[in-house]
C-alpha positions as CSV (number, residue, x, y, z in Angstrom):
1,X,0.0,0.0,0.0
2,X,1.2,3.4,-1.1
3,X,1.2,5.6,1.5
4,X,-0.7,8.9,1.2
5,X,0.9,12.2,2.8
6,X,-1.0,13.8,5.2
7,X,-2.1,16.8,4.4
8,X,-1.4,18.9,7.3
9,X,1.9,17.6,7.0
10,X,2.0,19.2,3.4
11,X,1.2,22.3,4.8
12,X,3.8,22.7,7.2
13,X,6.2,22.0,4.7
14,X,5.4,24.5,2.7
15,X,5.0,27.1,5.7
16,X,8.8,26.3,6.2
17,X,9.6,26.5,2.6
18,X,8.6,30.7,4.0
19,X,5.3,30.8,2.9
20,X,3.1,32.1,5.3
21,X,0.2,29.7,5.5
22,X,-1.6,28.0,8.7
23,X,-4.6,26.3,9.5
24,X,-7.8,27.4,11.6
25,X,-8.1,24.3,14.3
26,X,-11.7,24.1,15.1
27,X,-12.2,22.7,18.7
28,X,-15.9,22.4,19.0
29,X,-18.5,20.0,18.8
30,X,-21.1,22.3,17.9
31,X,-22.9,20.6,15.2
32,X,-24.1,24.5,13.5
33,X,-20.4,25.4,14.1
34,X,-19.3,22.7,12.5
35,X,-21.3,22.7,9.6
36,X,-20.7,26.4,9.1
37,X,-16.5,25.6,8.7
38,X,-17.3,23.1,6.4
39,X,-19.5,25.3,4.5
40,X,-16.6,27.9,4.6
41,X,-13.8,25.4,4.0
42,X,-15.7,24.5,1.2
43,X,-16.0,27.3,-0.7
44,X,-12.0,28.0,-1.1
45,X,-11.1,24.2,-1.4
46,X,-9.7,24.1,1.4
47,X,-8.4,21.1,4.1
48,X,-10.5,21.7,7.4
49,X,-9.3,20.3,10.9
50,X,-12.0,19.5,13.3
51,X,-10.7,18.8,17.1
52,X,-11.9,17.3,19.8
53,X,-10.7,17.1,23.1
54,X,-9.6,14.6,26.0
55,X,-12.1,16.0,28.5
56,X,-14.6,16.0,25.8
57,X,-14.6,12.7,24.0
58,X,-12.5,9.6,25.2
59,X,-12.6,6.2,25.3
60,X,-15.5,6.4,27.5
61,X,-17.6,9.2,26.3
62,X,-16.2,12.2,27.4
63,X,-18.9,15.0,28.7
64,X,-20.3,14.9,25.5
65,X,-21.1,10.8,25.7
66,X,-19.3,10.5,22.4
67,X,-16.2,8.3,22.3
68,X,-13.8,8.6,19.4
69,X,-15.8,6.6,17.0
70,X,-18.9,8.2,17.5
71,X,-17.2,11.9,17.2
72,X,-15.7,11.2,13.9
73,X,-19.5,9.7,13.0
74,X,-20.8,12.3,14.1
75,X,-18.6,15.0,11.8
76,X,-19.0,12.3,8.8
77,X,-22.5,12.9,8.9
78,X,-22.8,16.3,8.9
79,X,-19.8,16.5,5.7
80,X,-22.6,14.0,3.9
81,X,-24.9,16.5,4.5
82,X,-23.2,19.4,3.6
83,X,-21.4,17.8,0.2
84,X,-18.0,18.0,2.1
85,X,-15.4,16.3,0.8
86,X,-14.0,13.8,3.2
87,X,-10.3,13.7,1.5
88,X,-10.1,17.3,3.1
89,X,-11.4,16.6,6.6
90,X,-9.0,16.1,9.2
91,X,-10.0,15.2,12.6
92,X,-7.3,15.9,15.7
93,X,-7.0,14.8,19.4
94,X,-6.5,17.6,21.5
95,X,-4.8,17.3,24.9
96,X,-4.6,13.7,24.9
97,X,-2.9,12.2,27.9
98,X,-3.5,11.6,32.0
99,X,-5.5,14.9,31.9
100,X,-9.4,13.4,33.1
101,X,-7.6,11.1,35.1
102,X,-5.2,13.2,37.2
103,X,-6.7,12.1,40.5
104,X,-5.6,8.6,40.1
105,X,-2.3,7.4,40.5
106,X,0.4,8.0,37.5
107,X,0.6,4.5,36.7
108,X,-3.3,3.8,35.9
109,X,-4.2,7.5,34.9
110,X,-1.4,6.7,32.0
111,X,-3.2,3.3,31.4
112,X,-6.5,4.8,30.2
113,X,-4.4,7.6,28.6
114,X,-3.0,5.2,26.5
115,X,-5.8,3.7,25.6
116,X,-7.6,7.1,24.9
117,X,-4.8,7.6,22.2
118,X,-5.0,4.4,21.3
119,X,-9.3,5.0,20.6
120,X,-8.4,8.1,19.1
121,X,-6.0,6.5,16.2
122,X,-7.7,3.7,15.8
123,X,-11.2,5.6,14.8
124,X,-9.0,7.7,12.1
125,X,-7.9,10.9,13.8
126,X,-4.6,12.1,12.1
127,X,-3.6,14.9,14.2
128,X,-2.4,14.0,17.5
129,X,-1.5,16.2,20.4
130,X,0.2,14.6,23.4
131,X,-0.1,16.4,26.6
132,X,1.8,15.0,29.3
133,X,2.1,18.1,31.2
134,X,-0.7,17.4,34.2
135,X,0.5,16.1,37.7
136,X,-1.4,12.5,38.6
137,X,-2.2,11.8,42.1
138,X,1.1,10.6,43.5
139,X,3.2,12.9,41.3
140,X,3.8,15.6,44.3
141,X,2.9,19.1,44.8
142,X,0.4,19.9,41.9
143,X,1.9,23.5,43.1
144,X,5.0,22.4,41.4
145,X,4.7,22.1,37.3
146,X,5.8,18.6,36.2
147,X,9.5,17.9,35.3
148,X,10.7,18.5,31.8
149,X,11.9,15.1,31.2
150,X,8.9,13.0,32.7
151,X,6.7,14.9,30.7
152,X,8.8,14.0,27.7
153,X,9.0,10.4,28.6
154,X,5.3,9.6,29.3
155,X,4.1,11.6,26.2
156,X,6.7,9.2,24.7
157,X,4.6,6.2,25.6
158,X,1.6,7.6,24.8
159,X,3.2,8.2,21.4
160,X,4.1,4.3,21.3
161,X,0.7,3.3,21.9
162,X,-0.7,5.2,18.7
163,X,2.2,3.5,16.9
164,X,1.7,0.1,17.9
165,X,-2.2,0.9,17.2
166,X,-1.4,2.4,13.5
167,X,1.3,-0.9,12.9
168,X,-1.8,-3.2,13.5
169,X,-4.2,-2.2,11.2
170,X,-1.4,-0.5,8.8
171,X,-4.1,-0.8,5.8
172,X,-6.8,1.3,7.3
173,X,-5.2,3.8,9.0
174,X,-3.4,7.2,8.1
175,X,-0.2,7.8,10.1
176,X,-0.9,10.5,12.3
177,X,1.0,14.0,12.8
178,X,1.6,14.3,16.5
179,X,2.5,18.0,18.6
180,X,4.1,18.5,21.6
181,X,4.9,20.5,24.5
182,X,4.7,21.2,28.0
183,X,3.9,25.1,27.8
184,X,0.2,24.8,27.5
185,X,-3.3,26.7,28.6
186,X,-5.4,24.0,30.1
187,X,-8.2,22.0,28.6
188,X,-11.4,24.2,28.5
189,X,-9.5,27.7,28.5
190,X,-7.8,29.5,31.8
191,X,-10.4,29.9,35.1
192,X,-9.5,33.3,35.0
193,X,-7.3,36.3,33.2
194,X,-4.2,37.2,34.6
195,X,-2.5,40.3,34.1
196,X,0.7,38.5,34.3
197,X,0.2,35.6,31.0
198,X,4.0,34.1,30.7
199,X,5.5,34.1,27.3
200,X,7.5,30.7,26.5
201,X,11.0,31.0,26.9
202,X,13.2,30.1,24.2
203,X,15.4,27.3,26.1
204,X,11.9,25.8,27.2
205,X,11.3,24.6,23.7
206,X,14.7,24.0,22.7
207,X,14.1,21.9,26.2
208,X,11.2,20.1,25.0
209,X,12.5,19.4,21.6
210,X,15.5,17.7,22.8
211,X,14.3,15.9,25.7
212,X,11.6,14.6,24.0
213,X,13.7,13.3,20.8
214,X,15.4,11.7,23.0
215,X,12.6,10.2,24.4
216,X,11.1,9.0,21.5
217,X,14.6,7.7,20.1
218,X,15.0,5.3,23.4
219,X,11.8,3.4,22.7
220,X,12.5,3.1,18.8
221,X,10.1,6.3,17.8
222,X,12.4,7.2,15.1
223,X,9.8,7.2,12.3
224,X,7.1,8.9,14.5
225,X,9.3,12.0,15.5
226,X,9.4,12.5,12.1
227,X,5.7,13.1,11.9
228,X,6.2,15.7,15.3
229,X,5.0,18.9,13.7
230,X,4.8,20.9,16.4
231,X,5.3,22.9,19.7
232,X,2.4,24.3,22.0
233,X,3.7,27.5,23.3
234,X,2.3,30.7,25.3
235,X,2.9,33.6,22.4
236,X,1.2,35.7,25.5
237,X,-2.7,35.5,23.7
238,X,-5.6,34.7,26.2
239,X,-9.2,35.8,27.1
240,X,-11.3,35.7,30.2
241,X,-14.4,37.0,31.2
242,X,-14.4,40.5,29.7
243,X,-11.0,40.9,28.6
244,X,-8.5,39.7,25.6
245,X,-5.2,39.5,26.1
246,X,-3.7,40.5,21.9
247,X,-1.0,39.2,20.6
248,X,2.5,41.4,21.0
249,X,4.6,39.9,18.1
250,X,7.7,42.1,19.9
251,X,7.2,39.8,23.2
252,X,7.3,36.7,20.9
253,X,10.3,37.8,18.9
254,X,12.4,35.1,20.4
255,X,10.4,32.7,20.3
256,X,9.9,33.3,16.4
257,X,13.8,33.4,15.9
258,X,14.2,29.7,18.2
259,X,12.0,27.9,15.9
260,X,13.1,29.6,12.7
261,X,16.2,27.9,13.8
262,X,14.5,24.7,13.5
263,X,14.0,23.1,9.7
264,X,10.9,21.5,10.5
265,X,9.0,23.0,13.1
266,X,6.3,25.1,13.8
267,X,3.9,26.2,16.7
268,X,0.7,25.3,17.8
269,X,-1.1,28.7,19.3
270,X,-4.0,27.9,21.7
271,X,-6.9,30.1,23.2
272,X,-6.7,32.8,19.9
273,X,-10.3,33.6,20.0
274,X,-10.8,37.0,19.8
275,X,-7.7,37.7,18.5
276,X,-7.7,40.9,16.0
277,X,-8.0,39.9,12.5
278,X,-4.2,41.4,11.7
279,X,-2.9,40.1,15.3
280,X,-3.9,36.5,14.2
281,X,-2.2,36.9,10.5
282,X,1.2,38.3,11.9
283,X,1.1,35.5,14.5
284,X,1.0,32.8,11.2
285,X,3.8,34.9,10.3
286,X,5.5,34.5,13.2
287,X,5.6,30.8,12.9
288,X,2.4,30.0,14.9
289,X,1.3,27.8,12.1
290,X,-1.9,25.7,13.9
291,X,-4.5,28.4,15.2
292,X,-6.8,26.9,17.7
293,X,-10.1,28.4,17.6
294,X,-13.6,27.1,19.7
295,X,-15.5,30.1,22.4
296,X,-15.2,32.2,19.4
297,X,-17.3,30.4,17.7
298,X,-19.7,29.4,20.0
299,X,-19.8,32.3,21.1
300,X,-20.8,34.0,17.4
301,X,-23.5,30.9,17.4
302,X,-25.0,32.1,20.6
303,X,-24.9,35.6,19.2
304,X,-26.9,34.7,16.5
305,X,-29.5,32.4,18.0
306,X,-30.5,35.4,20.9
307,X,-30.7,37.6,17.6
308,X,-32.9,35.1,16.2
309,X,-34.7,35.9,19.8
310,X,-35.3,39.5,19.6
311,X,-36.3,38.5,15.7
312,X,-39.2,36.0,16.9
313,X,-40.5,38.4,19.7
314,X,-41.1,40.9,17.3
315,X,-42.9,38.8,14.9
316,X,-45.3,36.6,17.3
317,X,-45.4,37.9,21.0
318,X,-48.5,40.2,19.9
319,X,-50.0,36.8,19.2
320,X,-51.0,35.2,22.7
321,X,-51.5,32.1,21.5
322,X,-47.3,31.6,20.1
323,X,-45.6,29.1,21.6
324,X,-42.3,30.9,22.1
325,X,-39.1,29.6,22.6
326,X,-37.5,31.7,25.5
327,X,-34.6,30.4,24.8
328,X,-32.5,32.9,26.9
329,X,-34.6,31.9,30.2
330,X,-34.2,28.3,29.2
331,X,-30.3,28.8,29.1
332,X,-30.3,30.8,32.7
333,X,-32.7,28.0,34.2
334,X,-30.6,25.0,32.8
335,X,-27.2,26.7,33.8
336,X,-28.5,27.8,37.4
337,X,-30.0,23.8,37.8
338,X,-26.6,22.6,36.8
339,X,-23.8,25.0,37.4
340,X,-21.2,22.1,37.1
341,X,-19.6,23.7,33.5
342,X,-19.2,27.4,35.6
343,X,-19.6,27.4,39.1
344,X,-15.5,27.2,38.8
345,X,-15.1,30.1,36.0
346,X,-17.2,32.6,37.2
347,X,-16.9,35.0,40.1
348,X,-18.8,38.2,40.9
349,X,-20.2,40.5,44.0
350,X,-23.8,39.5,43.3
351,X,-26.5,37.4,41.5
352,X,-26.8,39.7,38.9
353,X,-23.0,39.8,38.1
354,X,-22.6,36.3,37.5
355,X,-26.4,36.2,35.5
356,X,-24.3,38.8,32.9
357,X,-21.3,36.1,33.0
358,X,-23.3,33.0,32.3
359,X,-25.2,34.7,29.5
360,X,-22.2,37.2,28.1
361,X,-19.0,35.9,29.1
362,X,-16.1,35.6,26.2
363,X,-15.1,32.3,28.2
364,X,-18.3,31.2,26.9
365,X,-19.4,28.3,29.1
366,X,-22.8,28.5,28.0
367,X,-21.5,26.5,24.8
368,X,-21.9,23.1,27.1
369,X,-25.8,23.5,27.6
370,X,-26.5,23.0,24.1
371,X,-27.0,19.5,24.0
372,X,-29.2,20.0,27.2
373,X,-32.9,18.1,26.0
374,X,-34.9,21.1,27.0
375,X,-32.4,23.5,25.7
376,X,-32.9,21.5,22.7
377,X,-36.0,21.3,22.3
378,X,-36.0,25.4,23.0
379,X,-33.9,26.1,20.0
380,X,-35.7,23.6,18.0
381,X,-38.9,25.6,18.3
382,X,-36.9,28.8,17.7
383,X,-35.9,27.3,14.6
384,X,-39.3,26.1,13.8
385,X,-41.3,29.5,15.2
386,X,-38.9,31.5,12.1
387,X,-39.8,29.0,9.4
388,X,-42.8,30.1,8.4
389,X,-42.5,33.0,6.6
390,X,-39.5,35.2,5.4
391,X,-38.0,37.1,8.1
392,X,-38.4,40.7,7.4
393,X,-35.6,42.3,5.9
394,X,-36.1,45.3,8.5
395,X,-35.4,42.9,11.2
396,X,-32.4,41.2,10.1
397,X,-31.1,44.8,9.2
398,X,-31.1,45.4,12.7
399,X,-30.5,42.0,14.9
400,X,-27.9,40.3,12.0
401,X,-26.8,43.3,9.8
402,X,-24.2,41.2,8.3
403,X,-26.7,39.2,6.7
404,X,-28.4,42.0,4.8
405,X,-25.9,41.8,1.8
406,X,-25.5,37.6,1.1
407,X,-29.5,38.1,1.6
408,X,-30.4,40.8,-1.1
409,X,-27.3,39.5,-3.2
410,X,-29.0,35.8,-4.0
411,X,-25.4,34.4,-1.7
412,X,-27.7,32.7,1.0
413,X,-31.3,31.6,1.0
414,X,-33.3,34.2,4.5
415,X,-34.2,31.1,6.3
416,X,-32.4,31.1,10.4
417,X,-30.1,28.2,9.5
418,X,-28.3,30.3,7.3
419,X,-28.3,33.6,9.8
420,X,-26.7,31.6,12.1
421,X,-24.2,30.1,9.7
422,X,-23.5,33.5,8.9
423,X,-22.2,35.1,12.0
424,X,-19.7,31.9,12.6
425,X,-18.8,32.7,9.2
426,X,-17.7,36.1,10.1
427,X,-15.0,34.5,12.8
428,X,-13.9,31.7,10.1
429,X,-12.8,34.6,7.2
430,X,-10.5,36.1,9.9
431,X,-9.0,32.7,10.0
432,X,-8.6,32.5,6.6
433,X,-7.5,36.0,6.0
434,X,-4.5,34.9,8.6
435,X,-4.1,31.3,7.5
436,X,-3.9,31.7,3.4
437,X,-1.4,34.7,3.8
438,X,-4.0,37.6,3.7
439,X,-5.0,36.3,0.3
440,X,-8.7,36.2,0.0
């Protein structure tokens, strides 16, 4: 069997080569979110990467109940539906390692982190990253970060166990691009901002490069580290509640000038939502090649569904007898009755400051109430309740003005699918604007 490159792969290549071209990594579930990059992938022919992450699907089902297999069904589908072509969908693993299991001791957290990369390979995902970087129960302080070269080591063996996984069923499955590093915001976004967000140094990665070369070279990983594209770093890029740290390419200078050193390396930036359209391009300039992308997205999607809100007021609250949605006081009621996905993110003086975070927050933690059966069932009659008839012009105009144009223009159909699609759509363009060299 001829062995196809993987396309991602391609694409760093030719970043190195000094052209400055990235991809958007989509971290997000969100079934409208994920149609809407497909839609927009679509349209410039472009490869799209879809990621999930350990928290959120594993071998067991993750907080979403999806395990591997199902995610990547679950994505399939929606590409059949949208006429995506599958030879440009790329699904990736993020934060794969001990990180759900961190309470248990090293030695079984590492276990079922194993086989979570192994479930991840096995199901077809081609991007890998391994994240070593948690403590595990016996591990010592948790005040203390991790040493360099066990984190190496056990990201290593989880490295192994995708091998051994791909050398089994050799016909079936691509060989995966893997990313490292130790520097990395954790799984769901920071608790909080910090006026203090520290920058990578340089020796960390040349650090983490060698030690974990080495560490792949001692258990026979020769051909793997090969396929290591990557570094996670902290270029100094974050958001909290109400504030977004931007990107300072001055502050990352030596980081840039580190990995230009290297011939095959690039970095993977997390937490860029809210970046500034020309802070996210000079970042892809600057060698932080794999943008990872997710609140801002869900964020735009929740934008445009409360639009859709004020939109269906308008139109049928003089009408006693409309079944609205309330979809806002559905939200609120199903957050308050399970305050599980914020309790821990959100701090204020009062009720009413932390009723503003649930429902406005940039960290966005209303994104894990959508699959909620009566929050559901809410948008669902939203959805239904703006089907009828043609949305007035007037309305859109003033609740999704950047719809107005595609509208009148004959680009989209004025149904509320496409409204929504359109205001992820106008977070996606930013990403291509930054990721295709400011060439759109």
């Amino acid at each position: 069997m001829i062995a196809v490159e993987n396309k991602i792969l391609s694409l760093i290549k030719e970043h190195k080569t000094g052209v400055p071209v990235g991809i958007a990594s989509i971290c997000s579930a969100n079934e409208y979110v994920i149609k809407a990059a497909m839609m927009n992938a679509k349209k410039l022919s472009k490869i799209l990467l879809i990621e999930s992450t350990s928290n959120q699907v594993d071998q067991f089902g993750g907080y979403t109940g999806m395990t591997p297999a199902n995610f990547k069904d679950f994505v399939f589908q929606i590409a059949e539906d949208a006429g995506f072509p599958v030879s440009n969908l790329y699904l990736g693993g993020d934060h794969l390692g001990p990180n759900v299991w961190t309470n248990e001791p090293a030695e079984t957290a590492m276990e079922k982190a194993r086989e979570q990369v192994k479930a991840y390979v096995s199901a077809g995902y081609s991007k890998i990253h391994l994240d070593a970087t948690m403590k595990c129960a016996d591990d010592g302080d948790r005040n203390i970060p991790l040493d360099a070269r066990t984190i190496s080591e056990r990201a290593a063996i989880l490295c192994k166990a995708a091998e051994d996984e791909i050398k089994n069923r050799r016909d079936e499955l691509e060989q995966p691009v893997y990313i490292i590093g130790s520097d990395v915001p954790p799984p769901g976004g920071a608790k909080e901002a910090s006026n203090s967000i520290r920058i990578t140094m340089p020796d960390e990665v040349e650090g983490t490069l060698s030690l974990t070369h080495k560490a792949f070279s001692d258990i026979g990983l020769e051909d793997a580290w090969d396929r290591v594209i990557g570094v996670v770093v902290q270029p100094g890029v974050e958001f909290g509640d109400e504030e977004i740290f931007d990107y300072k390419r001055d502050k990352a200078l030596r980081l840039k000038k580190i990995i230009e050193s290297q011939s095959r390396f690039v970095y993977e930036a997390h937490s860029t939502d809210f970046q500034l359209k020309k802070s996210l391009k000079n970042m892809v300039e600057d060698h932080f090649a794999i943008l990872k992308v997710g609140p801002w997205l869900t964020y735009a999607f929740r934008e445009a569904t409360y639009a859709l809100e004020r939109i269906e007021k308008e139109l049928l609250a003089i009408n006693r007898n409309s079944n609205l949605s309330n979809l806002t006081n559905v939200l609120e009621s199903r957050m308050k009755a399970n305050p599980k996905h914020w309790e821990k993110y959100y701090h204020g003086n009062n009720e009413d400051e932390l009723r503003f975070k649930r429902k406005y927050s940039l960290s966005d933690r209303i994104r894990y109430y959508w699959n909620d059966k009566e929050v559901k069932n809410s948008l669902n009659r939203l959805l239904n309740n703006l089907s009828y008839k043609e949305i007035p012009l007037a309305l859109i105009s003033q609740y999704l003005p950047e719809s107005i144009e595609p509208i009148r223009s004959g680009e989209i159909k004025n149904i509320p699918e496409n409204l929504i699609t359109k205001r992820i759509s106008e977070v996606l363009d930013k990403y291509n604007y930054a990721t295709m060299g400011g060439n759109l």
